[in-house]
C-alpha positions in Angstrom: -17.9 -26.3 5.1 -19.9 -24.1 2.5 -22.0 -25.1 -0.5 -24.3 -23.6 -2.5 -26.0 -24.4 -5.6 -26.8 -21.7 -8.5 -29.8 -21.0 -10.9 -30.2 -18.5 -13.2 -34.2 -17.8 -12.8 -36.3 -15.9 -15.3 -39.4 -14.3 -13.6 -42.3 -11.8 -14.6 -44.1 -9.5 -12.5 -48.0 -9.8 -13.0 -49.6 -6.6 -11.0 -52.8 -7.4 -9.4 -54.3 -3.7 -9.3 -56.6 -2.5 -11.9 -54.3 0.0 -13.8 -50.7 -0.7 -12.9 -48.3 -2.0 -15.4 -44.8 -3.0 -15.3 -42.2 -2.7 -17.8 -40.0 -4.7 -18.3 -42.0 -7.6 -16.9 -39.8 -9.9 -17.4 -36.4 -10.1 -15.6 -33.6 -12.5 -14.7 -31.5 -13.1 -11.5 -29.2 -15.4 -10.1 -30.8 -17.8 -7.2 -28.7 -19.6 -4.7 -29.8 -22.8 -2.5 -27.7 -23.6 0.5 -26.3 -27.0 -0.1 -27.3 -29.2 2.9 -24.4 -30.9 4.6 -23.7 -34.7 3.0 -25.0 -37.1 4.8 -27.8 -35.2 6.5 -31.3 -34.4 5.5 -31.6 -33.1 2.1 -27.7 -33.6 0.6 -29.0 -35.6 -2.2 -30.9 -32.4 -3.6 -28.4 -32.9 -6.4 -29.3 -36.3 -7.2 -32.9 -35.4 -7.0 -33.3 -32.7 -8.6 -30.3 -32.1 -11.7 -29.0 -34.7 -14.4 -25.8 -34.0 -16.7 -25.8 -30.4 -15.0 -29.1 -29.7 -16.1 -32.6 -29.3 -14.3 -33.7 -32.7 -14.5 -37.9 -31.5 -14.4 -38.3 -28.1 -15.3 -42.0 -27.8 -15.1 -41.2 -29.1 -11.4 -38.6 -27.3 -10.9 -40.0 -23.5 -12.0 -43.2 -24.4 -9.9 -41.3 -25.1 -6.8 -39.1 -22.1 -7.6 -42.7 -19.9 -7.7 -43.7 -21.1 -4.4 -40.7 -20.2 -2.7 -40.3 -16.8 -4.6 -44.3 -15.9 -5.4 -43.7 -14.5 -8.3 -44.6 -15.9 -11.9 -41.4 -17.9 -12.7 -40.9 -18.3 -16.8 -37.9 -20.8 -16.7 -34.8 -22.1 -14.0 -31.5 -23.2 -15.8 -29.1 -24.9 -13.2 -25.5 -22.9 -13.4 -23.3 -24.3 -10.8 -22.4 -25.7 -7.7 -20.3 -23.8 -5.8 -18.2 -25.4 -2.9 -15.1 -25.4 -0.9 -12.6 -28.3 -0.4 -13.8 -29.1 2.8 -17.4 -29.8 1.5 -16.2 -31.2 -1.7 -14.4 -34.1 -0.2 -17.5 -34.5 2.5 -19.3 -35.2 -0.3 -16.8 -37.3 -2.1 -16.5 -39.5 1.1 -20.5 -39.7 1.1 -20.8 -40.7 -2.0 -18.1 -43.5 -2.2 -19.5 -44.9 1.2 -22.7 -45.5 -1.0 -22.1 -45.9 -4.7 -25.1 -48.3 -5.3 -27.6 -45.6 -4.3 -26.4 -44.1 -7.3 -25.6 -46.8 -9.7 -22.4 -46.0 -10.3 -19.0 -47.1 -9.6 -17.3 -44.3 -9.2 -17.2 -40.7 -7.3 -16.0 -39.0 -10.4 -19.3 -40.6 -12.2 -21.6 -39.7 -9.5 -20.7 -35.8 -9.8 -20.3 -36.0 -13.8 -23.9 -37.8 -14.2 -25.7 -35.4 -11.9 -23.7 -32.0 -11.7 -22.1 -32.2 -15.3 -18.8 -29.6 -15.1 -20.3 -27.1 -13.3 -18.7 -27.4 -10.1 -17.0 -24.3 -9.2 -14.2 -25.2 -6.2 -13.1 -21.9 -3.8 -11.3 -20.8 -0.9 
């Protein structure tokens, strides 16, 4: 099973040393997070963390996205969620065991009200 979630992330360099200069300073890249199994630690990152396939705090967001890349991070758009069958219906099954936890009563809700349509299903 493989699953991985995509950001676009728009980061600026800010040189320390007394005399250097970048230019650009300002550039944009595409960020992946290894989606975590569903059902283990850390499979609800989706829920936590996106709404309607968007970034559901992105002051939080862009911090925690600074930390783990120490650079000065300007903004974090969510993009997709990219995934194979295998994982897809893992997650399907996770979900449906537990539709409360979500507040919804239905799989198809569940992966509309947190990952909008950007789930991108490949080999």
């Amino acid at each position: 099973m493989d699953a991985r979630y995509v950001f676009a992330v728009r980061f600026r360099l800010d040189p320390d040393a007394r005399g250097v200069g970048v230019e650009p300073d300002e550039f944009e890249t595409r960020l992946t997070r290894e989606a975590d199994p569903p059902g283990e630690e850390g499979w609800l990152f989706f829920r936590d963390n996106l709404w309607r396939g968007e970034v559901n705090d992105a002051d939080h967001f862009r911090r925690l996205t600074e930390e783990a890349l120490g650079v000065t991070v300007v903004s974090v758009e969510y993009r997709a969620f990219e995934t194979d069958e295998a994982y897809l219906e893992a997650l399907k099954d996770e979900i449906r065991d537990d539709l409360g936890t979500f507040n919804a009563t239905s799989v198809s809700e569940v992966i509309t009200k947190y990952l909008g349509s950007s789930v991108e299903v490949g080999p």
